[in-house]
C-alpha positions in Angstrom: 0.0 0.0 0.0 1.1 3.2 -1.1 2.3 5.6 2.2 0.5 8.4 1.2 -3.1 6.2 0.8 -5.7 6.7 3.3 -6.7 4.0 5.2 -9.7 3.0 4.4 -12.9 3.8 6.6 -14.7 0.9 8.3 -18.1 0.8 8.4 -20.6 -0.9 11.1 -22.1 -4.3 10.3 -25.1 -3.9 8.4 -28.0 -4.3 10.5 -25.9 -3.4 13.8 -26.5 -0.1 14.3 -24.8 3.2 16.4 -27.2 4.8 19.0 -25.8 8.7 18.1 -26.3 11.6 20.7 -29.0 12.7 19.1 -31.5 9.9 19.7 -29.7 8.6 22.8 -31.7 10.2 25.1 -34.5 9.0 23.7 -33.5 5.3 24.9 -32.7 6.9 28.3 -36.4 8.4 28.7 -37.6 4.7 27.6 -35.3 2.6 29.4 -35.7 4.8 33.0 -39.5 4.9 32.3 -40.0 1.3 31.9 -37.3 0.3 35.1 -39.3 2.8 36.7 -42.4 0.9 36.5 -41.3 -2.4 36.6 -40.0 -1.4 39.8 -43.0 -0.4 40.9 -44.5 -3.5 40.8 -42.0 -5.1 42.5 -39.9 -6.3 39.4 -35.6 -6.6 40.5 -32.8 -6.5 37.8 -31.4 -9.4 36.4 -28.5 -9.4 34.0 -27.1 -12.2 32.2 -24.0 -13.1 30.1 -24.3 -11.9 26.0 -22.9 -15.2 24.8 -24.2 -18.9 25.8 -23.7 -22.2 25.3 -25.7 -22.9 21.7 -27.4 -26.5 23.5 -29.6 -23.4 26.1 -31.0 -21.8 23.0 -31.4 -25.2 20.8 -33.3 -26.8 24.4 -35.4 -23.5 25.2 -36.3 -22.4 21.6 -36.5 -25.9 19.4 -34.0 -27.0 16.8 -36.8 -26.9 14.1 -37.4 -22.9 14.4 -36.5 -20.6 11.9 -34.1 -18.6 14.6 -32.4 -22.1 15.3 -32.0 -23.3 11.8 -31.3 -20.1 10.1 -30.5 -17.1 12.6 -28.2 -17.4 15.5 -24.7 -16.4 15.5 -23.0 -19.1 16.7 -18.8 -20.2 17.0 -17.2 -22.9 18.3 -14.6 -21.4 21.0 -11.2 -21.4 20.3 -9.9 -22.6 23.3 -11.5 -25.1 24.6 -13.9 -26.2 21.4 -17.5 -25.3 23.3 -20.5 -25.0 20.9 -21.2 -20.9 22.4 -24.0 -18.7 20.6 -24.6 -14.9 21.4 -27.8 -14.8 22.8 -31.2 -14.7 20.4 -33.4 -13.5 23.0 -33.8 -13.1 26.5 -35.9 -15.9 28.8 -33.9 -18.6 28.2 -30.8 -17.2 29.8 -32.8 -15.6 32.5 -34.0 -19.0 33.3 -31.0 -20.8 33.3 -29.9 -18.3 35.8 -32.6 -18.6 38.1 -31.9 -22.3 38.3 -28.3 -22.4 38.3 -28.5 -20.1 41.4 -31.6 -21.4 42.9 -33.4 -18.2 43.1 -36.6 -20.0 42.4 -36.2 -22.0 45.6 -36.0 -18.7 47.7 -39.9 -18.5 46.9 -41.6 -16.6 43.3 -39.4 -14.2 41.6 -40.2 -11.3 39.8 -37.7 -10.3 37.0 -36.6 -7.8 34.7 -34.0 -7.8 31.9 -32.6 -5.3 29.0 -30.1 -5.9 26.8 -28.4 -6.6 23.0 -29.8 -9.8 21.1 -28.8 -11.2 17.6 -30.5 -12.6 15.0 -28.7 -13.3 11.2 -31.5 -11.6 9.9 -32.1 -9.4 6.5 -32.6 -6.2 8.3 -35.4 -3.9 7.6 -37.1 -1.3 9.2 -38.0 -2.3 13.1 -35.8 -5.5 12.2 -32.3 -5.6 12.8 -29.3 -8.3 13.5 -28.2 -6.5 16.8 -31.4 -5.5 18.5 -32.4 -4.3 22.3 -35.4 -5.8 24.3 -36.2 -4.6 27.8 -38.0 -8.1 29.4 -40.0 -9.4 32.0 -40.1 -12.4 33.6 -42.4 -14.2 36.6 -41.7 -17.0 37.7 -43.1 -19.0 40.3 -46.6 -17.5 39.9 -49.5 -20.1 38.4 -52.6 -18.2 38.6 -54.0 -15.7 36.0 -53.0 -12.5 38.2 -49.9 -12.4 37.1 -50.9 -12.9 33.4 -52.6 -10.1 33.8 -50.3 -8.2 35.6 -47.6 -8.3 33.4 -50.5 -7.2 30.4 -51.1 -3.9 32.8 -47.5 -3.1 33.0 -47.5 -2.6 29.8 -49.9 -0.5 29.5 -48.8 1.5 31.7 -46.0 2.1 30.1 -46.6 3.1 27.1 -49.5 5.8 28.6 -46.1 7.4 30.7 -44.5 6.7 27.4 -47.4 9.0 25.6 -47.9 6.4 22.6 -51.3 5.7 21.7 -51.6 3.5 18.8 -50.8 0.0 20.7 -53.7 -2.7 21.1 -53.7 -5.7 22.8 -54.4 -9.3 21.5 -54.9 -11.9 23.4 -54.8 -15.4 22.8 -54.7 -18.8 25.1 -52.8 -21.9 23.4 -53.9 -24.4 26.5 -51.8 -27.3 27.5 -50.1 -29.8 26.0 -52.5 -32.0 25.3 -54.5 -29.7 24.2 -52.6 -28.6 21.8 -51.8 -32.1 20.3 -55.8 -32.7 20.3 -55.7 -29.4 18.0 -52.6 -30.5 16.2 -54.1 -33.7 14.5 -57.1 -32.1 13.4 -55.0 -28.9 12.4 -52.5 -31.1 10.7 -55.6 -33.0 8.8 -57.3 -29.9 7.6 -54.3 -28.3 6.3 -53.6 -31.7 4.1 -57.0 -31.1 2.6 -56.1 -27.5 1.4 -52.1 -28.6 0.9 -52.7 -26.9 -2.5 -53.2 -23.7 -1.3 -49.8 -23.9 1.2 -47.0 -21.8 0.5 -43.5 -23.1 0.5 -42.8 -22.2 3.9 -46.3 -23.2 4.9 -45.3 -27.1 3.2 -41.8 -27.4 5.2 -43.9 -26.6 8.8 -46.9 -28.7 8.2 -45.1 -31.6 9.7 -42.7 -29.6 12.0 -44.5 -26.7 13.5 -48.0 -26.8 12.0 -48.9 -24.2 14.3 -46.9 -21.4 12.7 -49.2 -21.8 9.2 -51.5 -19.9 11.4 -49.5 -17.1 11.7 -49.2 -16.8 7.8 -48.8 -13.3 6.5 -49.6 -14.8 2.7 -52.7 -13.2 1.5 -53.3 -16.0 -0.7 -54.5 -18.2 2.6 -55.7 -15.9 4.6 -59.5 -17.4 3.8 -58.2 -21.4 3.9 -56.2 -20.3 7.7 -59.6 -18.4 8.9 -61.4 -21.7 8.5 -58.7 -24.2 10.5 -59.9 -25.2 13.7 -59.2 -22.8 16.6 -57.3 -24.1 19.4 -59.9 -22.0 21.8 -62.4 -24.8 21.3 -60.1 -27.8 22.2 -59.7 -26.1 26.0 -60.2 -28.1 28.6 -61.9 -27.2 31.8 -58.8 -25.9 33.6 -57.1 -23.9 30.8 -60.2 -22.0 30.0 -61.0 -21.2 33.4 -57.0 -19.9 33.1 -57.8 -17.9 30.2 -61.4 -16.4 31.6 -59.4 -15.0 35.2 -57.0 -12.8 32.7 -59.7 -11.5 30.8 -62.0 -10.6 33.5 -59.2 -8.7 35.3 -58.6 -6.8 32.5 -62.2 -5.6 31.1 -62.6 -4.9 35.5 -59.8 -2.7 35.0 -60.6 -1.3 31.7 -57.7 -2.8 29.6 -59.2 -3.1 26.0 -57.8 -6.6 23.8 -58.8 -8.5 20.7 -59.3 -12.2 21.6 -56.9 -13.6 18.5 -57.6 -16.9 17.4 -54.7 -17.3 15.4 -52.2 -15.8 17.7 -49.9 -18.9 18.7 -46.2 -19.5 19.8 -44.2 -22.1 17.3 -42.3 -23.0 20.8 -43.5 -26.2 22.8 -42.5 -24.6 26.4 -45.4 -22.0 25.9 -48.7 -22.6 27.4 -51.9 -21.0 28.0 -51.9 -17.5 28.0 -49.9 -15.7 25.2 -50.5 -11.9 24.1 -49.2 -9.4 21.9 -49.1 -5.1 21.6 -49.5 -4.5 18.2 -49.3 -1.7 15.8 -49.8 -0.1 12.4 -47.8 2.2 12.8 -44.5 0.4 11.8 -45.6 -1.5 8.7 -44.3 -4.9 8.9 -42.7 -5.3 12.2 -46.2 -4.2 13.8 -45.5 -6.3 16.8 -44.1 -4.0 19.9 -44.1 -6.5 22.4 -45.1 -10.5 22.7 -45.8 -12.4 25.7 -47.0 -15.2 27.5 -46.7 -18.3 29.6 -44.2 -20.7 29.8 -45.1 -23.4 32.7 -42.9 -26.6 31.0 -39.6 -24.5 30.9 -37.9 -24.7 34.4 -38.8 -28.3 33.8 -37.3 -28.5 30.6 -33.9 -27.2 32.0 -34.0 -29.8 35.0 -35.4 -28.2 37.4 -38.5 -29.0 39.3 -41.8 -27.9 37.5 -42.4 -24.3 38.1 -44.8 -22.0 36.0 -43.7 -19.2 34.5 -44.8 -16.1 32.4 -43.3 -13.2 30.6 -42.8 -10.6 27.9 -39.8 -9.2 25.7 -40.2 -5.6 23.8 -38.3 -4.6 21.0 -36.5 -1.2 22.2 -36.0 -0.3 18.7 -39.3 -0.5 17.5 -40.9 1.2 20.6 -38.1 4.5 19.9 -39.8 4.7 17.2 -43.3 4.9 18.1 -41.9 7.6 20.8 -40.7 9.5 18.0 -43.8 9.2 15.6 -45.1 10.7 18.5 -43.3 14.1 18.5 -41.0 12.9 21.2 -37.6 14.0 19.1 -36.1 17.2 20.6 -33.2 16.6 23.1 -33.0 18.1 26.3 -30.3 20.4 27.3 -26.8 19.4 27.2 -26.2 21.5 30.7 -27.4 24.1 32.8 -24.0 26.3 33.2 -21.5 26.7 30.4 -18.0 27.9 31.7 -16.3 30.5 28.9 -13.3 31.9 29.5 -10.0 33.4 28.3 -6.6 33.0 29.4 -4.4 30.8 32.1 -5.9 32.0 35.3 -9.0 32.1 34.2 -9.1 28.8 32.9 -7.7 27.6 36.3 -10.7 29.7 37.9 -13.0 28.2 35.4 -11.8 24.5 36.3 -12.7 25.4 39.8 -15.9 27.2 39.6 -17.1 24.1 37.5 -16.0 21.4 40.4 -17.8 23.5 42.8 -21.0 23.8 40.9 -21.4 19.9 39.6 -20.7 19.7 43.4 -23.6 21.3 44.0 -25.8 19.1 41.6 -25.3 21.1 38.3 -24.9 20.1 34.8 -21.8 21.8 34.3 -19.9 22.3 30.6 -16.4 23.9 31.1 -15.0 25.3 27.5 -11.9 23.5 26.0 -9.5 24.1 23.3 -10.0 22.9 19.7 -7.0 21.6 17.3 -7.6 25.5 16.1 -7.2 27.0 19.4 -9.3 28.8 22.7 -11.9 30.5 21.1 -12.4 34.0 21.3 -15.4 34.9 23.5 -17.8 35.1 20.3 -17.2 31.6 19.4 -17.4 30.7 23.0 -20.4 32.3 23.7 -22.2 30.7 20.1 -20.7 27.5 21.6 -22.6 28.0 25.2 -25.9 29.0 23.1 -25.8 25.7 21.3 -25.6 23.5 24.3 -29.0 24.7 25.6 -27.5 25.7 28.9 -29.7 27.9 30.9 -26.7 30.2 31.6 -23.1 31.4 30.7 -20.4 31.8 33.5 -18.0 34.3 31.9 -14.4 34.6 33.3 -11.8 36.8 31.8 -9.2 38.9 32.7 -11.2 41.7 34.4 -13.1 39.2 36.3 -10.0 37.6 37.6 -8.8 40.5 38.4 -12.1 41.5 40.9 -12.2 38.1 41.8 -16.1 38.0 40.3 -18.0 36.5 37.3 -20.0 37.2 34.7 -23.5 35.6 34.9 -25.5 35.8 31.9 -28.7 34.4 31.6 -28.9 32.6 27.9 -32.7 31.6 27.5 -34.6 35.1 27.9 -36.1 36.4 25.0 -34.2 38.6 22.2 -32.6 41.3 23.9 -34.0 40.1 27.5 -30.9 38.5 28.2 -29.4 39.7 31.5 -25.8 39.7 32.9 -24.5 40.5 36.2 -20.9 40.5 38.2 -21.6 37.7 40.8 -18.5 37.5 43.2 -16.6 34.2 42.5 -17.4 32.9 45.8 -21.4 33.4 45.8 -21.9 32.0 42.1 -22.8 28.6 43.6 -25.3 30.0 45.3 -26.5 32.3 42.9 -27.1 29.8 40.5 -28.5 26.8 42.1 -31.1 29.5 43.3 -32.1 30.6 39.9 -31.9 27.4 38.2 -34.1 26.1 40.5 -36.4 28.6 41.4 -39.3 26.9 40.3 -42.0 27.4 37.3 -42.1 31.1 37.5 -38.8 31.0 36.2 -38.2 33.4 32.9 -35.6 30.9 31.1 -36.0 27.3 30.5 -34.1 24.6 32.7 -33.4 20.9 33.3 -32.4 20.5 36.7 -33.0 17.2 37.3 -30.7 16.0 40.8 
């Protein structure tokens, strides 16, 4: 390579994307909201490894799914030759977790979760191959108030989220016998219409017959209306299951779509299973999908224990949040230091200590490859970061040992300044930042 050739630039993965400043802080308003109110019900923090060994995933999900077969990133480590995947989704390691440390055992748990997943997907909008969910898990619990609970969290959160264009469908899949009851006859009637199946519809028909239900192909929407619905192969107990969720929620005025064909192509799910849903995303209209799981723990080795949960797409939810006007960033600070020369800078340095001290968001000017700044530039600099005011120090103020406070967010030619002495701009500035709504400029202080 020639030694006056540019490197070349190196791009991110496609479909593994950078968070930038500028939408940042909308997945801090999101991800504070919902620990917020998982919190208050109750829910703790659970946080598990990235990467797992590939048998968790191929146990929990099914080694006939689509995100088995096709989608997981998977390696064989180099040192010691283990079979290790990074994670596809979130349950499974939270369940492997809470047996491999017994939490279970301590009595019902209540669990929450956020964090990167992968999939080896073609990315598209709402769809990507490094994604975020923010989860919840119970487990422990067997009756229908937790179902429900769980359904009401969510709810919850996206009314402190301001998003309005989410429903609710609500589905149950009943037990396992159930289910293979429902999968003969499903399996039979689908034979009878095997002309109208699709490709993908033909390769599950055997596997994961359950999934043709779920069919986006318009061409058998008609044929997949008419299969039998699992609803009417419920046994006593599993529809006395489903009826509990549903009469907590129209008590507490939680409106849902009963969903016939709203399944799970996993075994380990049972019973209840729901899904937010949206049309405001086109495709990827699903927000958030839940639902029970009382065979896992069981599945893993440990002794049978019910189970229930959800998992969110981050993403997808971001943008819902900014569909709904919620785009413009806060403030970068409340005080911007500008100054010019040595001891001011060192007064500066000081000042700024003394006021993040005091619970201020505090940006203290620093040189560019091109120099200080003259007090202009500054000044345009301390205008751009939203603060609420500039703290100007420069020779004269040095030399009265005083400051220059200048209020940035009053109206055109509202803007006030005033010589604070350098010892009383603490306290002359947490007092106006936080002097409460009558204030004239705008503010964030948030400690």
């Amino acid at each position: 390579m020639s030694d006056n050739k540019k490197p070349e630039k190196i791009a991110a993965i496609k479909g593994m994307n950078d968070i930038l400043p500028a939408d940042a802080h909308l997945w801090e308003i999101f991800e504070n909201t919902a620990q917020s109110i998982l919190q208050s019900y109750g829910y703790q923090n659970i946080r598990t490894p990235i990467v797992e060994e590939t048998r968790l995933f191929a146990r929990a999900i099914g080694a006939v799914t689509d995100i088995v077969e096709k989608e997981m990133y998977s390696f064989t480590d180099s040192m010691n030759g283990d079979q290790l995947t990074l994670r596809p989704e979130g349950t499974a390691g939270v369940v492997r977790a809470v047996l491999e440390h017994n939490l279970v055992y301590e009595g019902p748990k209540r669990l929450w979760y956020k964090g990167q997943m992968f999939r080896h997907e073609r990315p598209q909008r709402g769809r990507y191959r490094q994604f975020h969910q923010f989860g919840a898990e119970a487990v422990g619990f067997a009756g229908p108030d937790i179902d429900a609970e769980l359904i009401m969290l969510c709810r919850r959160l996206w009314d402190d989220l301001g998003l309005e264009n989410i429903r609710l469908e609500l589905n149950s899949i009943g037990d396992a016998d159930e289910r293979a009851r429902h999968r003969v006859d499903l399996i039979a009637y689908l034979e009878q219409h095997e002309a109208i199946l699709d490709a993908e519809a033909k390769r599950r028909l055997h596997t994961n017959p359950l999934r043709i239900l779920d069919t986006k192909n318009p061409a058998m929407q008609e044929m997949v209306n008419g299969a039998p619905k699992l609803l009417d192969y419920l046994g006593e107990a599993s529809r006395a299951h489903f009826d509990g969720v549903r009469k907590i929620l129209d008590r507490n005025n939680v409106p849902y779509t009963v969903n016939t064909r709203l399944v799970r192509g996993i075994d380990y799910y049972n019973r209840t299973v729901f899904e937010w849903v949206t049309d405001e995303l086109g495709a990827q209209g699903t927000v958030c999908a839940g639902g029970r799981y009382d065979p896992l723990i069981e599945m893993f080795g440990g002794k049978p224990t019910p189970g229930v949960g959800f998992a969110m797409g981050i993403e997808r939810l971001i943008e819902l949040m900014k569909s709904a006007g919620e785009t413009a960033a806060p403030n970068q600070c409340d005080v911007y230091l500008v100054h010019q020369g040595e001891e001011a800078q060192i007064q500066a340095f000081i000042l700024g200590e003394r006021l993040r001290d005091a619970g201020l968001d505090v940006i203290l000017h620093c040189a560019t490859p091109t120099g200080a700044g003259s007090f202009k530039s500054q000044m345009k600099k301390a205008d751009g970061s939203g603060a609420a005011f500039a703290v100007i120090i420069g020779e004269d103020e040095v030399a009265n040992n005083t400051a220059t406070v200048k209020a940035m967010r009053g109206a055109e030619g509202e803007q006030q300044q005033v010589a604070v002495p350098f010892d009383g701009v603490v306290d002359h500035l947490v007092n106006e930042i936080t002097c409460g709504d009558d204030c004239d400029h705008d503010h964030h202080y948030h400690h």
